[in-house]
RODO-2510 file (C-alpha; in nm, 4 decimals, decimal comma):
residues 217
     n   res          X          Y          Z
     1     x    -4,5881     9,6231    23,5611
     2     x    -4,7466     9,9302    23,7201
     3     x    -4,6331    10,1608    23,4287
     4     x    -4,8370     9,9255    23,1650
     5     x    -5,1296    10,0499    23,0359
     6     x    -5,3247     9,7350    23,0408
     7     x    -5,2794     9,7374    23,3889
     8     x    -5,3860    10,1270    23,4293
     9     x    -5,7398    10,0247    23,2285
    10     x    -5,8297     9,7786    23,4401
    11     x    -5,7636     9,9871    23,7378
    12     x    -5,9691    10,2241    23,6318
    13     x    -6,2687    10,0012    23,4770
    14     x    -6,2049     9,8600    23,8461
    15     x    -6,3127    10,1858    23,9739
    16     x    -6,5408    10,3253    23,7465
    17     x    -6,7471     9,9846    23,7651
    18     x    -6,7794     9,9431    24,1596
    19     x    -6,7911    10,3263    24,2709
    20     x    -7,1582    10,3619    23,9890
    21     x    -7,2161     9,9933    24,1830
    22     x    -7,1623    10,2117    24,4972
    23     x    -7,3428    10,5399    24,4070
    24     x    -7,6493    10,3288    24,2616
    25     x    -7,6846    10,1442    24,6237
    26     x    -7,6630    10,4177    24,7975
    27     x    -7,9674    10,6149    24,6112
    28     x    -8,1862    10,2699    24,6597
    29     x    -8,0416    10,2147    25,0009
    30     x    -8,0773    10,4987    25,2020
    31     x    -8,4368    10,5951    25,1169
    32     x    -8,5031    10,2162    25,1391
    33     x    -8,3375    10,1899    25,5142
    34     x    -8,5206    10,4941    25,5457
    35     x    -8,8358    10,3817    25,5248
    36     x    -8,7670    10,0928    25,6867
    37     x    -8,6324    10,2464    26,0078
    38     x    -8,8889    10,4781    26,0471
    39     x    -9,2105    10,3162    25,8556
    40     x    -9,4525    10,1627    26,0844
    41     x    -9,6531     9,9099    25,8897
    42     x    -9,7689     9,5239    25,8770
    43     x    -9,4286     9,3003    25,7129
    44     x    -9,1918     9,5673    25,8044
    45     x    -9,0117     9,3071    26,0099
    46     x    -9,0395     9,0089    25,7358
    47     x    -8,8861     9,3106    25,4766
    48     x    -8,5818     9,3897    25,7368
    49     x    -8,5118     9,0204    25,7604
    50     x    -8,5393     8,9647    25,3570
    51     x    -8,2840     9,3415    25,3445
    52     x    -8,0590     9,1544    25,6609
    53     x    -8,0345     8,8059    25,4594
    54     x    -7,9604     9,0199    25,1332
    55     x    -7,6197     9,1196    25,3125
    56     x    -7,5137     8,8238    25,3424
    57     x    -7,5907     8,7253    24,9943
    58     x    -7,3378     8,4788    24,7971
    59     x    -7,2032     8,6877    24,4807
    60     x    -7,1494     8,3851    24,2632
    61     x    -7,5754     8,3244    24,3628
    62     x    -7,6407     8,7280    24,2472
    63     x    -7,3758     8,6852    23,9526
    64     x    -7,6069     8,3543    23,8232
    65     x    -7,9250     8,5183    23,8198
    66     x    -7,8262     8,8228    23,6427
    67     x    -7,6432     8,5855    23,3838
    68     x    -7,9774     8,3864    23,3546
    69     x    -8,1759     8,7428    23,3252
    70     x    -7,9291     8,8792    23,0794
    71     x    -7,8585     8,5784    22,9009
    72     x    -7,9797     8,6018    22,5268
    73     x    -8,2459     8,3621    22,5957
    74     x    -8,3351     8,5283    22,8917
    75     x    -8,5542     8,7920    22,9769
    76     x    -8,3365     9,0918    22,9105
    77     x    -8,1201     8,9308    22,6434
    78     x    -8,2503     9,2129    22,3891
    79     x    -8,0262     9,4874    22,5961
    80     x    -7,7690     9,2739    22,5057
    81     x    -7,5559     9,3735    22,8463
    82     x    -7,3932     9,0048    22,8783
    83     x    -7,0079     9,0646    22,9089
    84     x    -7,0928     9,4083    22,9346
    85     x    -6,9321     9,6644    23,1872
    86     x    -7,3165     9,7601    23,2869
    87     x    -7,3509     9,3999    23,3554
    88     x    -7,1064     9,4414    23,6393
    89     x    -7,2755     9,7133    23,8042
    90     x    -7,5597     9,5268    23,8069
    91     x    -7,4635     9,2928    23,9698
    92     x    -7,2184     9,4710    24,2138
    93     x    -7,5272     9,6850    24,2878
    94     x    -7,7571     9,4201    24,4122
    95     x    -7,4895     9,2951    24,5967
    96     x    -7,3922     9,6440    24,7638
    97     x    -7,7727     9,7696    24,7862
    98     x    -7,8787     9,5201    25,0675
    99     x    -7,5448     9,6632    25,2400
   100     x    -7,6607     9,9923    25,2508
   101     x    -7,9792     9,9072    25,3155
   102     x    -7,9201     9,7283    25,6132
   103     x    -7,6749     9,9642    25,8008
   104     x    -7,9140    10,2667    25,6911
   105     x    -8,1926    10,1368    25,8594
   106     x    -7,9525    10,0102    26,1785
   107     x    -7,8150    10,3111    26,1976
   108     x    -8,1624    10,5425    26,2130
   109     x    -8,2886    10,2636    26,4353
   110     x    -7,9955    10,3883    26,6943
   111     x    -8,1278    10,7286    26,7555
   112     x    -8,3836    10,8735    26,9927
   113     x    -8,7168    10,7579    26,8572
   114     x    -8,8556    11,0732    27,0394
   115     x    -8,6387    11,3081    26,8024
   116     x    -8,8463    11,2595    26,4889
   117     x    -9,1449    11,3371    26,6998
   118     x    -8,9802    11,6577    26,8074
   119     x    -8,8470    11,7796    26,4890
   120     x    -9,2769    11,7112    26,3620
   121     x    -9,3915    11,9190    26,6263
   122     x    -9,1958    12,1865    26,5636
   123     x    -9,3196    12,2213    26,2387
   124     x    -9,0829    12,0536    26,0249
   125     x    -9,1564    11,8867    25,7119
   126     x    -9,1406    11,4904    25,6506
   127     x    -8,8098    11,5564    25,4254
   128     x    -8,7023    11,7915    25,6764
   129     x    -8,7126    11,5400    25,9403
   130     x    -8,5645    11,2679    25,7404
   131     x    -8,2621    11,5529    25,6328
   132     x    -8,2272    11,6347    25,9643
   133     x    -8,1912    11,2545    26,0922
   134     x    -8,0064    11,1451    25,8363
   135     x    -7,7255    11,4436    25,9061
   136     x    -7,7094    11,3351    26,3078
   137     x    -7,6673    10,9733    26,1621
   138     x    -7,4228    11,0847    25,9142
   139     x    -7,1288    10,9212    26,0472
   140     x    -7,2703    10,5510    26,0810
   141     x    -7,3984    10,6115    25,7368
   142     x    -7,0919    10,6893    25,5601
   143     x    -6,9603    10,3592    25,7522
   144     x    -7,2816    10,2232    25,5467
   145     x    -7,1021    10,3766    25,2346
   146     x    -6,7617    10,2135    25,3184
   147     x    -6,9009     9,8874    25,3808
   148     x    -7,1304     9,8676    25,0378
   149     x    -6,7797     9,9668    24,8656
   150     x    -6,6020     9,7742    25,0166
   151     x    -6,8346     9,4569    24,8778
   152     x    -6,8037     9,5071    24,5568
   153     x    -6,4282     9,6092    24,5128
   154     x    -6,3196     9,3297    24,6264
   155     x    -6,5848     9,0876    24,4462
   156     x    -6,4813     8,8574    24,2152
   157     x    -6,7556     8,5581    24,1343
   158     x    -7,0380     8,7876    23,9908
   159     x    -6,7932     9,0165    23,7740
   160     x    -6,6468     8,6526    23,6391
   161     x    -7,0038     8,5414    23,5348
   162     x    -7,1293     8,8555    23,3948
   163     x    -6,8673     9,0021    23,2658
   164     x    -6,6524     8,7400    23,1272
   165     x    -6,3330     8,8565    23,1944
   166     x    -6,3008     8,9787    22,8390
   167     x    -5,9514     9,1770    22,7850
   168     x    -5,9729     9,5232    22,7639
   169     x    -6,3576     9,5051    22,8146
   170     x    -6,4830     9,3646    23,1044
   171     x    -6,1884     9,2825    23,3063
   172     x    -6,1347     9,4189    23,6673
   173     x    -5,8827     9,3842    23,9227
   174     x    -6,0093     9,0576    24,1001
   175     x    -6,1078     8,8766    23,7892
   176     x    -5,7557     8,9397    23,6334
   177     x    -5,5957     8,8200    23,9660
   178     x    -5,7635     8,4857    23,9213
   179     x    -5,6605     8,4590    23,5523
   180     x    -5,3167     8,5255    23,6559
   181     x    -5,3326     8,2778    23,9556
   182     x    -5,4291     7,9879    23,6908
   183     x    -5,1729     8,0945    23,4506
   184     x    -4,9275     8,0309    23,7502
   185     x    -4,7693     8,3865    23,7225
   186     x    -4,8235     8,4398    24,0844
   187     x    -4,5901     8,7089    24,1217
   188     x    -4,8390     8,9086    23,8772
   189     x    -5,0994     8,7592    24,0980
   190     x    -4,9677     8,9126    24,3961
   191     x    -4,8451     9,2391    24,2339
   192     x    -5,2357     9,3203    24,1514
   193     x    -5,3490     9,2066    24,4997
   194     x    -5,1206     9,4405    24,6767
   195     x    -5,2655     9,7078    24,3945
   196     x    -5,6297     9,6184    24,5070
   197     x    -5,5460     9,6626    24,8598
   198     x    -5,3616     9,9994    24,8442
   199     x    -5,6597    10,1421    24,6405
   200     x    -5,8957     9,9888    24,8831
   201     x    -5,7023    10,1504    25,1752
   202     x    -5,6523    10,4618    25,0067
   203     x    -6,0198    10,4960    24,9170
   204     x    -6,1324    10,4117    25,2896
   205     x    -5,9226    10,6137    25,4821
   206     x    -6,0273    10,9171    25,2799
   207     x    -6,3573    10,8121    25,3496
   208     x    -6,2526    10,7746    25,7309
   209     x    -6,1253    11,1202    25,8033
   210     x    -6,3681    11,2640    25,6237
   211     x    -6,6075    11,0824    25,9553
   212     x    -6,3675    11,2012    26,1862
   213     x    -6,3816    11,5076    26,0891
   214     x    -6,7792    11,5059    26,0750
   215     x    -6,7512    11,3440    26,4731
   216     x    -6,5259    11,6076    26,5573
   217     x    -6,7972    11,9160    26,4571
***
């Protein structure tokens, strides 16, 4: 089954669809949890508790609105991204943005307050502050990385609803694992979970020893 090409396109669609999810997130999230860590400014609480409840946000909730927005009644119907790959990034990236978000801002909340006041009084910039805090929070950020691809790999409602599951089109990895589970083909089933996992793993511990190597410096 490995050695079929049906199996290598959705792999890859798999992929290509939740690491642009992933890359997205991650240029909303970290100048987002940026801000948020480090603004100082009337609702910043109220905003950290909407960005906390957002990680815990139901995909099959995320995968509905984006139908209803995309839908060719609805708002966006003229893009005509229904059952579209771009659907699936859409919705994998408001599912993985909070994510980032979140763990961003948790993770520049951790440090010395007193060290952006240093780095400002010896003459660095604002976006030479922020560089410079964001590289001595670098390794609980890529764990923010890791986490918001780690959401969407693995999601299955909001690719169902949005991308329908179409062969050759829109299908993924999880959505064709619960098409083979209600077929009954379980062995399939199982064959493309233990395919999910390995690329999962593989992808993470990359990621990992790339932050142990950044812990060890």
């Amino acid at each position: 089954m490995f050695f079929n090409p049906e199996i290598f396109q959705i792999t890859a669609l798999s992929l290509q669809v939740s690491t642009l999810a992933t890359g997205i997130s991650l240029l909303i999230g970290l100048p987002l949890g940026t801000w948020l860590a480090l603004g100082n400014f009337r609702g910043r609480s109220f905003l950290l508790s909407i960005v906390n409840t957002g990680m815990a946000l139901p995909p099959v909730v995320v995968g509905l609105v984006v139908a209803m927005m995309l839908w060719r009644s609805g708002p966006l119907g003229d893009l005509r991204l229904i059952y579209t790959p771009m659907a699936i990034v859409i919705a994998q990236t408001i599912i993985a943005a909070p994510v980032v978000t979140g763990l961003t801002a948790a993770a520049l909340e951790a440090l010395d307050p007193r060290l952006s006041q240093q780095l400002l009084g010896l003459g660095a910039s604002r976006l030479q502050m922020v560089w410079y805090l964001w590289r001595e929070a670098r390794l609980p950020l890529l764990a923010a990385l890791m986490a918001g691809f780690g959401s969407v790999i693995s999601e299955v409602g909001a690719s169902m609803m949005v991308g329908g599951n179409i062969k050759g089109q829109t299908r993924v990895l999880t959505t064709a694992i619960v098409l083979e589970t209600s077929k009954g083909e379980f062995e399939t089933a199982l064959a493309l979970s233990a395919l999910l996992l390995v690329l999962t793993y593989l992808i993470n511990l990359a990621l990992t020893r790339i932050q142990q190597r950044g812990q060890k410096r």
